[in-house]
MDTraj code that builds the backbone (N, CA, C; nanometers):
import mdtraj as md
import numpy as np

residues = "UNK UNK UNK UNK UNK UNK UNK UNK UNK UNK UNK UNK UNK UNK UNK UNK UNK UNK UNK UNK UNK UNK UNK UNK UNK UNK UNK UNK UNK UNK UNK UNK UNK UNK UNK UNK UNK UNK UNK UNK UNK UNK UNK UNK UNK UNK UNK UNK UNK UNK UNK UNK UNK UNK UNK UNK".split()
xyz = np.array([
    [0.4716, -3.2702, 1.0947],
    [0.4684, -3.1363, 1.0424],
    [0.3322, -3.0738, 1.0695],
    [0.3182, -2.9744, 1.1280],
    [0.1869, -2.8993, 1.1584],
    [0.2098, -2.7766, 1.0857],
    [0.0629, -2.7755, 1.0602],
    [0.0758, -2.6022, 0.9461],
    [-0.0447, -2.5290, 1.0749],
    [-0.0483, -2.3791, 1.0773],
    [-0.1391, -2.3561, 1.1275],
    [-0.2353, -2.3060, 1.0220],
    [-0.3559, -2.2817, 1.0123],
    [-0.4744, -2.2450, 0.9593],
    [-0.5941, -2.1381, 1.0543],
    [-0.6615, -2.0671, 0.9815],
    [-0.7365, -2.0314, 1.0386],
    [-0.8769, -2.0617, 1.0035],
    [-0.9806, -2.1093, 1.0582],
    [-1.0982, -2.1293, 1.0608],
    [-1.2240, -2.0339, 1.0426],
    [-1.3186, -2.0495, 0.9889],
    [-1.4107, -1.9171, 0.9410],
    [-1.4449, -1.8489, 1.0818],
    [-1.4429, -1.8884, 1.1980],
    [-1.4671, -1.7867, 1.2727],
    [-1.3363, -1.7556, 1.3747],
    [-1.2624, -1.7237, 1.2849],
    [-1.1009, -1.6977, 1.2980],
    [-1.0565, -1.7672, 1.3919],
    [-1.1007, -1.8620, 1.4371],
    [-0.9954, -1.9653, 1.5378],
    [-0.8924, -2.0246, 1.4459],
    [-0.7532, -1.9712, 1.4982],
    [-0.6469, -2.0278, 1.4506],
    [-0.6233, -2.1814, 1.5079],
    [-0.5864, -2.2885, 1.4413],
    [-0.5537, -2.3877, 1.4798],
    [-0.4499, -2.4768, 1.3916],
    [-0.4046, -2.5657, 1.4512],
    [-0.2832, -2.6419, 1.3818],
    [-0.3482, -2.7772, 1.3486],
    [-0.2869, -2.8498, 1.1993],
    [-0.3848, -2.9610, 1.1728],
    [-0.2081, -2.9934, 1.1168],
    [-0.1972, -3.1475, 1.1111],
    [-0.0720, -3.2404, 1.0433],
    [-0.0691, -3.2541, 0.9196],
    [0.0056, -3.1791, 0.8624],
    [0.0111, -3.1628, 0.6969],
    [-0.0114, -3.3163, 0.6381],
    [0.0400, -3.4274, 0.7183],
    [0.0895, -3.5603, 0.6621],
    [-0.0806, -3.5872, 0.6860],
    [-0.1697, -3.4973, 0.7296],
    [-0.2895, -3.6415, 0.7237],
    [-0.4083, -3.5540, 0.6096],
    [-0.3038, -3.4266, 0.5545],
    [-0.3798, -3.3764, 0.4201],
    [-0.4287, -3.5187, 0.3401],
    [-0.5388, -3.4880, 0.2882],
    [-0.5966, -3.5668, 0.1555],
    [-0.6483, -3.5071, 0.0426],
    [-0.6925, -3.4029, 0.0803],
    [-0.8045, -3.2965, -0.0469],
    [-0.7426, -3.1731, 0.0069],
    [-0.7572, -3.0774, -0.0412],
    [-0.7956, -2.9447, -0.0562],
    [-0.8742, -2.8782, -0.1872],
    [-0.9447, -2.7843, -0.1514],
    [-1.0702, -2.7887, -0.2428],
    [-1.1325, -2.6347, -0.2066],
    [-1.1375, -2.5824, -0.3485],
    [-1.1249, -2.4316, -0.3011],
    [-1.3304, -2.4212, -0.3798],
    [-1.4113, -2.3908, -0.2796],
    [-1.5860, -2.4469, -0.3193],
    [-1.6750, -2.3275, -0.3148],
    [-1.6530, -2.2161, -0.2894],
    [-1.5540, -2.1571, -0.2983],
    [-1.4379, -2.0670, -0.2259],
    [-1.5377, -2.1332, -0.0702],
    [-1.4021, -2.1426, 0.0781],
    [-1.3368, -2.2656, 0.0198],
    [-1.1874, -2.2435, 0.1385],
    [-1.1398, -2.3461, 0.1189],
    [-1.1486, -2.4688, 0.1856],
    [-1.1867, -2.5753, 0.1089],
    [-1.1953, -2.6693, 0.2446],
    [-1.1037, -2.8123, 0.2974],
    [-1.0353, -2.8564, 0.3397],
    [-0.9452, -2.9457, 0.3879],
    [-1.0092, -3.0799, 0.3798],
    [-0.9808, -3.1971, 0.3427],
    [-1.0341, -3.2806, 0.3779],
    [-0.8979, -3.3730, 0.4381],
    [-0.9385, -3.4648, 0.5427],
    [-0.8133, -3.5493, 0.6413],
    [-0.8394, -3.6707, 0.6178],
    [-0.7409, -3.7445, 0.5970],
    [-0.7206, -3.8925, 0.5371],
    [-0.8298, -3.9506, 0.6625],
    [-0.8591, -3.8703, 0.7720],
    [-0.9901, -3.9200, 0.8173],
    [-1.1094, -3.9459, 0.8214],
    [-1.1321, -3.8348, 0.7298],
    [-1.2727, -3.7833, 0.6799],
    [-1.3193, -3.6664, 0.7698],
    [-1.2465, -3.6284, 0.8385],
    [-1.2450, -3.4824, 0.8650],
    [-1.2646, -3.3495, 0.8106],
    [-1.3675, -3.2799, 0.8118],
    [-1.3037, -3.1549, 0.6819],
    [-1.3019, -3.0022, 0.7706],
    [-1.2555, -2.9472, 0.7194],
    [-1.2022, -2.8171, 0.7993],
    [-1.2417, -2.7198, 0.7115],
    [-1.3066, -2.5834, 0.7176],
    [-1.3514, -2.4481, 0.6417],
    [-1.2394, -2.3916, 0.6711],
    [-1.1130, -2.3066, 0.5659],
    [-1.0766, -2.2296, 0.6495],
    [-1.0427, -2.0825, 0.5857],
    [-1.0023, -1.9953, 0.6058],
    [-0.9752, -1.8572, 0.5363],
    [-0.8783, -1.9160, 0.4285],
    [-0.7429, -1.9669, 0.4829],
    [-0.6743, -1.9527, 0.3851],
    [-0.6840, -1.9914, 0.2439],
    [-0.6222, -1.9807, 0.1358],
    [-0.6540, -2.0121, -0.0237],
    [-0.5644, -2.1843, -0.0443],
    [-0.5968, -2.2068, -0.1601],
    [-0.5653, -2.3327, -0.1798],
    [-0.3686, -2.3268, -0.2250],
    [-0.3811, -2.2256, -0.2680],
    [-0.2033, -2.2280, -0.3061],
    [-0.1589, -2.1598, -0.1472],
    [-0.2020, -2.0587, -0.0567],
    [-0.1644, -2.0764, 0.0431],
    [-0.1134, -2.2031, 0.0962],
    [-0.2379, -2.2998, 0.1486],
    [-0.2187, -2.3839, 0.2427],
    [-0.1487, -2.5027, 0.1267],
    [-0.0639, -2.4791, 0.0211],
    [0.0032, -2.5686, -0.0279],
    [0.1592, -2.4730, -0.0164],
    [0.2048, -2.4091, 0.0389],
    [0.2735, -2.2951, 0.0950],
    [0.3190, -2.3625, 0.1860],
    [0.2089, -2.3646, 0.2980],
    [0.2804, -2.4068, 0.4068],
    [0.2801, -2.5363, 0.3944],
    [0.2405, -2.5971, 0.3245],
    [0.2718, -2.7498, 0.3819],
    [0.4135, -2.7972, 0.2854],
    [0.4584, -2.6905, 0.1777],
    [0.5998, -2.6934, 0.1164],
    [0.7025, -2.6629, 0.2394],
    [0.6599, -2.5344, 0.2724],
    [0.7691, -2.4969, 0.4019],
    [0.7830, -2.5377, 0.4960],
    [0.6845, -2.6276, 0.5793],
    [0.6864, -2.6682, 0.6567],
    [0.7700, -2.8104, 0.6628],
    [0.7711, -2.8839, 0.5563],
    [0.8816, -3.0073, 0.4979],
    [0.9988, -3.0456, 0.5083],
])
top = md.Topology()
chain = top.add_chain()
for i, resn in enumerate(residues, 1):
    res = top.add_residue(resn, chain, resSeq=i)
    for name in ("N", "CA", "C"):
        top.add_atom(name, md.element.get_by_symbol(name[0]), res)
traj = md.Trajectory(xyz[None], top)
């Protein structure tokens, strides 16, 4: 399942909902990946829990 997101300097990109671990609104929002990856991105925290419902 891929959600897309957009990034603070509006690069849209697609990340795998399944390797979500955190989301964390600091008070951007920020992603963290069962990798230890973390991502800044525009969208809000009930957004990107939106798409990763619809996307399911």
């Amino acid at each position: 399942m891929l959600i897309e997101v957009t990034k603070l300097n509006d690069d849209k990109v697609l990340i795998n909902a399944d390797l979500i671990e955190i989301v964390e609104t600091t008070p951007d929002t920020v992603i963290t990946l069962n990798t230890g990856r973390k991502l800044i991105v525009k969208e809000s925290r009930q957004e990107i829990r939106n798409l990763v419902k619809s996307s399911s």
